[in-house]
C-alpha positions in Angstrom: -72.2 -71.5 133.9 -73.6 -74.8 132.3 -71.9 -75.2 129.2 -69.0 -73.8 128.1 -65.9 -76.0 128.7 -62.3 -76.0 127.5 -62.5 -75.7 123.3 -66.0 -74.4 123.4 -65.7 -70.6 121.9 -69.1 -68.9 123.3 -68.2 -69.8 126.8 -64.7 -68.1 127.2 -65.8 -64.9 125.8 -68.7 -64.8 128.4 -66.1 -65.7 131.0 -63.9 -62.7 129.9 -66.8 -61.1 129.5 -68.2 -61.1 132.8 -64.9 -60.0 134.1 -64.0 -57.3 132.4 -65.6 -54.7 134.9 -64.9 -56.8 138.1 -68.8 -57.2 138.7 -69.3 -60.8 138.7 -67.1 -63.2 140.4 -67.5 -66.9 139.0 -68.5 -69.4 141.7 -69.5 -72.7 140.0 -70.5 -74.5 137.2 -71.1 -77.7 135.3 -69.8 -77.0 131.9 -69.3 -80.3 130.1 -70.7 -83.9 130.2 -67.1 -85.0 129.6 -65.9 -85.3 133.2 -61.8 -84.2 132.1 -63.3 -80.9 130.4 -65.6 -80.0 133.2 -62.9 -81.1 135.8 -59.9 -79.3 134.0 -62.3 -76.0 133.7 -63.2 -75.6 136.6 -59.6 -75.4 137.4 -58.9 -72.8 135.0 -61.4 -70.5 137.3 -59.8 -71.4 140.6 -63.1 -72.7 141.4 -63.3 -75.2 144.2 -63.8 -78.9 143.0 -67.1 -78.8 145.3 -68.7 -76.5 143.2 -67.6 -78.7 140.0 -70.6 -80.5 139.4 -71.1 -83.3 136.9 -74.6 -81.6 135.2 -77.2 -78.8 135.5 -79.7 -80.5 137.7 -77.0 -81.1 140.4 -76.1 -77.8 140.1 -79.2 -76.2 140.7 -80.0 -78.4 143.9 -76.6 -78.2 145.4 -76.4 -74.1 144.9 -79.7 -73.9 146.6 -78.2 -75.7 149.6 -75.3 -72.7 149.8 -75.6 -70.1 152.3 -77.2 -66.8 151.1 -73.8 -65.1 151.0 -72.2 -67.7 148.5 -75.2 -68.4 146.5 -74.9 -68.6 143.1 -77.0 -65.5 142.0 -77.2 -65.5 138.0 -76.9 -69.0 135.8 -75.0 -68.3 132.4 -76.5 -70.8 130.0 -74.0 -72.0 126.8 -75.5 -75.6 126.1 -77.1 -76.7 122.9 -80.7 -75.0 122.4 -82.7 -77.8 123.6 -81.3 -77.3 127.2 -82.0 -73.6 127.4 -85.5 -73.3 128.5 -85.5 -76.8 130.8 -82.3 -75.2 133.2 -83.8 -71.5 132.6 -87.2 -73.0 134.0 -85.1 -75.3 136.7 -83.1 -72.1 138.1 -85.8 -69.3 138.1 -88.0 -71.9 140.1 -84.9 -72.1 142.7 -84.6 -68.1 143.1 -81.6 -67.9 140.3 -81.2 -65.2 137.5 -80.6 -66.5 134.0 -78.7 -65.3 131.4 -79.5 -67.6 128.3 -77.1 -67.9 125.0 -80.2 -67.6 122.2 -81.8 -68.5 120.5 -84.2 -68.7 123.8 -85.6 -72.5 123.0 -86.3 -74.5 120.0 -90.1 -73.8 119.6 -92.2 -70.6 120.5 -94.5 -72.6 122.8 -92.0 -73.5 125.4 -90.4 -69.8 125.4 -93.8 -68.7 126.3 -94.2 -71.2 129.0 -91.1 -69.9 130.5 -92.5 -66.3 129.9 -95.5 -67.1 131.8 -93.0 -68.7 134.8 -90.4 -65.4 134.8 -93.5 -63.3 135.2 -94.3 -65.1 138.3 -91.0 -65.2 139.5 -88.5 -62.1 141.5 -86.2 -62.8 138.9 -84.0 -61.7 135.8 -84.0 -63.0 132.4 -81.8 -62.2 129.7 -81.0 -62.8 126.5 -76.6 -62.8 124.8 -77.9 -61.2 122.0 -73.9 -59.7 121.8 -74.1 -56.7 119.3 -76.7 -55.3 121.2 -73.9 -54.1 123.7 -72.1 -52.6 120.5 -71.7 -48.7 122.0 -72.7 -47.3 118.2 -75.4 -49.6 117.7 -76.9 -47.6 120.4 -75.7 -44.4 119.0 -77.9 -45.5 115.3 -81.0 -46.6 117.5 -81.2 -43.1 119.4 -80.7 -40.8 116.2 -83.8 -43.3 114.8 -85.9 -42.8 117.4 -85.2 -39.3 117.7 -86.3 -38.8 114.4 -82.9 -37.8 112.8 -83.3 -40.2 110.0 -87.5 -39.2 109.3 -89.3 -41.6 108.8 -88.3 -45.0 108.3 -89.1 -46.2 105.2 -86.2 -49.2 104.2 -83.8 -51.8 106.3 -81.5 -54.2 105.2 -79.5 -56.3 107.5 -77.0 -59.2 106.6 -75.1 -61.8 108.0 -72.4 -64.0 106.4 -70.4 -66.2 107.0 -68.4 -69.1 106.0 -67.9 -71.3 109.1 -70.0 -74.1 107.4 -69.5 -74.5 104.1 -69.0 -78.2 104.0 -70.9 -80.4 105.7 -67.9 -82.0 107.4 -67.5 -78.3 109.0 -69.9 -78.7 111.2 -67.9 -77.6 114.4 -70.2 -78.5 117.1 -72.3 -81.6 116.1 -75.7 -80.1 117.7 -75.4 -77.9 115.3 -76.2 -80.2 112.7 -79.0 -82.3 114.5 -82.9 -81.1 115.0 -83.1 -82.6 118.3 -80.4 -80.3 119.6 -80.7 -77.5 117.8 -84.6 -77.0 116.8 -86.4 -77.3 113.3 -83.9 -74.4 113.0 -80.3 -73.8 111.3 -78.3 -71.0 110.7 -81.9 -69.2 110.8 -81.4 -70.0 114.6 -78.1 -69.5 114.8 -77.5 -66.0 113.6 -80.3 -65.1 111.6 -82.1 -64.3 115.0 -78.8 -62.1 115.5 -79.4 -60.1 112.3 -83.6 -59.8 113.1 -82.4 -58.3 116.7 -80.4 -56.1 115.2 -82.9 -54.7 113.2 -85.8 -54.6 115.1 -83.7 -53.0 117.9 -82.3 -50.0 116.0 -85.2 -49.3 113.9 -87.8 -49.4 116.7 -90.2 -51.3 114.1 -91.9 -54.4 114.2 -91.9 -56.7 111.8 -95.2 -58.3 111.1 -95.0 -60.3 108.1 -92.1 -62.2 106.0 -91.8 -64.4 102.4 -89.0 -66.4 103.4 -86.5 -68.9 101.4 -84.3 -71.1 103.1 -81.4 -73.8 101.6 -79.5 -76.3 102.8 -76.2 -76.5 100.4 -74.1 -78.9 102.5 -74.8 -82.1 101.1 -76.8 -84.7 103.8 -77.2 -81.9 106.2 -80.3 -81.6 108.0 -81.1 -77.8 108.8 -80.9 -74.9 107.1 -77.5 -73.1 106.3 -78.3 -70.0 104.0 -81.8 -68.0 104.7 -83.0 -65.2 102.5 -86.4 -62.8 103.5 -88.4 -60.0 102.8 -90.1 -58.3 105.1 -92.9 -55.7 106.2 -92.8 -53.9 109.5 -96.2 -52.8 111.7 -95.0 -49.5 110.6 -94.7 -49.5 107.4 -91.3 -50.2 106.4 -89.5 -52.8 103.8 -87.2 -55.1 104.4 -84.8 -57.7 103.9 -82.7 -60.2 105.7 -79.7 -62.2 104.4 -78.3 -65.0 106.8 -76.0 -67.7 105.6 -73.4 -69.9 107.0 -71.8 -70.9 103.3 -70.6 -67.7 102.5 -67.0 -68.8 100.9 -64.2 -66.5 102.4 -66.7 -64.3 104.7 -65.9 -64.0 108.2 -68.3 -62.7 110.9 -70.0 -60.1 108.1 -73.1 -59.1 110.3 -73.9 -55.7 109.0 -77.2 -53.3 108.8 -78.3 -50.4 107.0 -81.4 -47.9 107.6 -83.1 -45.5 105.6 -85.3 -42.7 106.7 -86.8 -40.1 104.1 -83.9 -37.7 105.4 -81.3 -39.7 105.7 -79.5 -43.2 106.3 -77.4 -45.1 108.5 -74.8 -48.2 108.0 -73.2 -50.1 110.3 -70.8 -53.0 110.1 -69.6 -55.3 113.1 -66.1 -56.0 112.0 -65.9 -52.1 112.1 -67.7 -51.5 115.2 -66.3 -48.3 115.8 -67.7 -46.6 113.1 -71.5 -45.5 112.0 -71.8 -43.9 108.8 -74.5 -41.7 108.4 -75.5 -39.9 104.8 -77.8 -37.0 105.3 -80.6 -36.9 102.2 -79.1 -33.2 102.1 -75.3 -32.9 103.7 -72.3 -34.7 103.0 -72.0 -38.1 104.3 -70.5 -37.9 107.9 -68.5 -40.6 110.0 -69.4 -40.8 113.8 -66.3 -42.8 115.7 -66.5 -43.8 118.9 -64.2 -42.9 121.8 -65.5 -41.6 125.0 -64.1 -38.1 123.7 -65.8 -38.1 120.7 -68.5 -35.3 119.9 -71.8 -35.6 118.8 -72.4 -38.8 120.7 -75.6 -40.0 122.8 -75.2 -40.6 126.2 -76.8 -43.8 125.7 -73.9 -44.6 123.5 -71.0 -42.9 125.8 -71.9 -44.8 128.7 -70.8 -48.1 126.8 -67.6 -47.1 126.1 -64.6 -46.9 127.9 -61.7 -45.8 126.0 -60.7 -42.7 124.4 -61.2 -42.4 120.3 -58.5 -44.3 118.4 -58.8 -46.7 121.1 -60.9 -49.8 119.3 -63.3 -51.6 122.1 -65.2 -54.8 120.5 -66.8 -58.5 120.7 -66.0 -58.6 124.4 -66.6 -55.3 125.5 -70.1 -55.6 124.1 -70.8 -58.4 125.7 -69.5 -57.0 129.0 -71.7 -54.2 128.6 -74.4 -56.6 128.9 -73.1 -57.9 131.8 -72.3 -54.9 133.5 -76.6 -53.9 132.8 -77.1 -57.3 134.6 -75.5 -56.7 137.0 -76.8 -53.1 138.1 -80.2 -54.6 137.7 -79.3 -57.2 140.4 -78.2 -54.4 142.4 -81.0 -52.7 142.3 -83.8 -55.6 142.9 -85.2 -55.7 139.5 -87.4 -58.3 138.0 -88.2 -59.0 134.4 -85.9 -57.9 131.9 -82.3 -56.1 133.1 -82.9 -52.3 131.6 -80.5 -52.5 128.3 -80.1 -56.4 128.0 -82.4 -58.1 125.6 -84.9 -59.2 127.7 -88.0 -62.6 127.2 -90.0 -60.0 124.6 -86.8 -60.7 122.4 -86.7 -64.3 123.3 -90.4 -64.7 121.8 -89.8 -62.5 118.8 -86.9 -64.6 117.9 -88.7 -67.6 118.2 -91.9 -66.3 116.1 -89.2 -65.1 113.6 -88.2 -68.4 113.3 -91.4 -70.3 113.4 -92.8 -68.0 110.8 -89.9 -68.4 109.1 -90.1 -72.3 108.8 -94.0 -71.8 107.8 -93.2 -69.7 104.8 -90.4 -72.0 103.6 -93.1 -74.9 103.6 -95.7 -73.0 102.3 -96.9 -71.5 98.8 -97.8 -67.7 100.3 -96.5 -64.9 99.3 -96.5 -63.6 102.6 -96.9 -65.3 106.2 -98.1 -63.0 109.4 -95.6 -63.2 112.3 -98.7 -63.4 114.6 -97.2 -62.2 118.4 -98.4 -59.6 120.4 -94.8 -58.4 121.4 
């Protein structure tokens, strides 16, 4: 891992994470420029003070100096976004898998230098887009694409919080600053979540967006609340709520589909539950729980407890893992089969480029021009 050190949140749930099934073993890492933090974490793993190093670039020269057997095989990146396409470049070049903390970069023309560089390379890219591994967020893609729903027609997905509603909340300084986190705010930060989310269960495309963002802490510099419309290659409306000011919201990510037969809602801090409402049957409540009828294999494979039993934030992440890994396995290149993958990276990034645009712009609508 580079990143990630004692205090920091995202990189102790990837460690846990990446543990939970006993398929990756963590070898190395340089996860903080402060040398105590780096020092004292790599003692937390057990990890030999050799294979402490003091930044990325050592890293990345000393593993490729290991012998094949004790290698470093995949690179967990949890820095600030500038860093995340320079190391992903730096590892893939020196024969190492990358798993990235998104979003992907912090403008859509180095993303698609790196996609050009992956797709020359034996290697794996992936993306922590988190609720992607959510077992029921598979369960509501499958009934879409099965045609359960009809078709699609409305989608509405939101994410509040309330992590940042003063400027002197700004947790992790980056955060605050353009040159470590991109032209891009909370749109970054977990509006690309909530245009995952969508995209991934409804199987559309979007391909054009009217977009307001705000910034409500006083002197900051990026966004913090993001509201959109938008229109999908297939025909369906939308909107898209993102905002980090939220007073007395917690993690409130949360999505809702609507076919001509029938909808679908779904709520993170309820994981567990998918509510569908049949245009002509009662509403019905799917729970998950390996036991459970009615679910999709594509949704029972990701769990691993009985109903009653709740699984969550780090069991969908380690679902993730455990599809990187069996991808290793197995000698694949590209994108590991159920981890979001460098197409996601470059949507996320044209979201938020065309995003930006529209803020700055007097158009109704702006074209999220990718061919992805």
């Amino acid at each position: 891992m580079v990143g990630g050190g004692q205090g920091a949140f995202i990189g102790q749930v990837h460690r846990m994470a990446a543990r939970l099934d006993g398929d990756f073993q963590w070898v190395c890492g340089a996860f903080s420029r402060d040398p105590d933090n780096n020092r004292q974490t790599g003692q937390a793993l057990a990890l030999p003070e050799a294979r402490v190093y003091p930044d990325w670039e050592t890293l990345i020269a000393q593993e490729r100096q290991q012998p094949p057997e004790a290698r470093l095989q995949l690179l967990v990146i949890a820095t600030p976004n500038h860093l995340h396409v320079p190391i992903a470049r730096a590892a893939l070049a020196a024969g190492i898998h990358v798993f990235s903390e998104k979003p992907a970069g912090v403008d859509l023309a180095e993303v698609q230098e790196l996609a050009a560089e992956l797709a020359q390379s034996k290697r794996l890219y992936g993306l922590s887009h988190t609720y992607i591994g959510y077992p029921l967020v598979w369960q509501a893609r499958e009934m879409v694409a099965s045609g359960e729903l009809g078709e699609i027609r409305k989608i509405h997905v939101e994410y509040p919080q309330s992590w940042l509603g003063n400027a002197e909340d700004d947790g992790s300084a980056w955060r605050a600053d353009p040159a470590l986190s991109g032209a891009a705010g909370c749109l970054g930060d977990i509006g690309t979540h909530a245009f995952n989310l969508a995209e991934f269960v409804s199987g559309h495309r979007v391909d054009a967006l009217c977009a307001s963002l705000a910034i409500h802490a006083p002197g900051r510099r990026v966004d913090d609340d993001v509201d959109l419309l938008f229109r999908t290659r297939q025909g369906a409306s939308g909107s898209l709520i993102a905002s980090q000011v939220c007073s007395g919201e917690e993690n409130g990510l949360k999505l809702r589909i609507y076919g001509e037969q029938g909808g679908l809602e779904w709520h993170q801090m309820e994981p567990n539950t998918l509510i569908h409402r049949p245009q002509q049957a009662p509403a019905r409540l799917l729970r998950a729980g390996i036991d459970r009828p009615g679910l999709h294999p594509a949704a029972l494979e990701r769990m691993r407890l009985p109903g009653g039993h709740p699984e969550g934030y780090f069991e969908a992440l380690a679902n993730l893992y455990r599809d990187f890994a069996a991808a290793i396995r197995c000698d694949a290149t590209g994108t590991p089969a159920g981890v979001p993958g460098i197409d996601e990276a470059l949507r996320g990034m044209a979201f938020v480029e065309t995003a930006l645009a529209s803020q700055q712009c007097d158009a109704k609508w702006s074209p999220l021009e990718l061919n992805a």
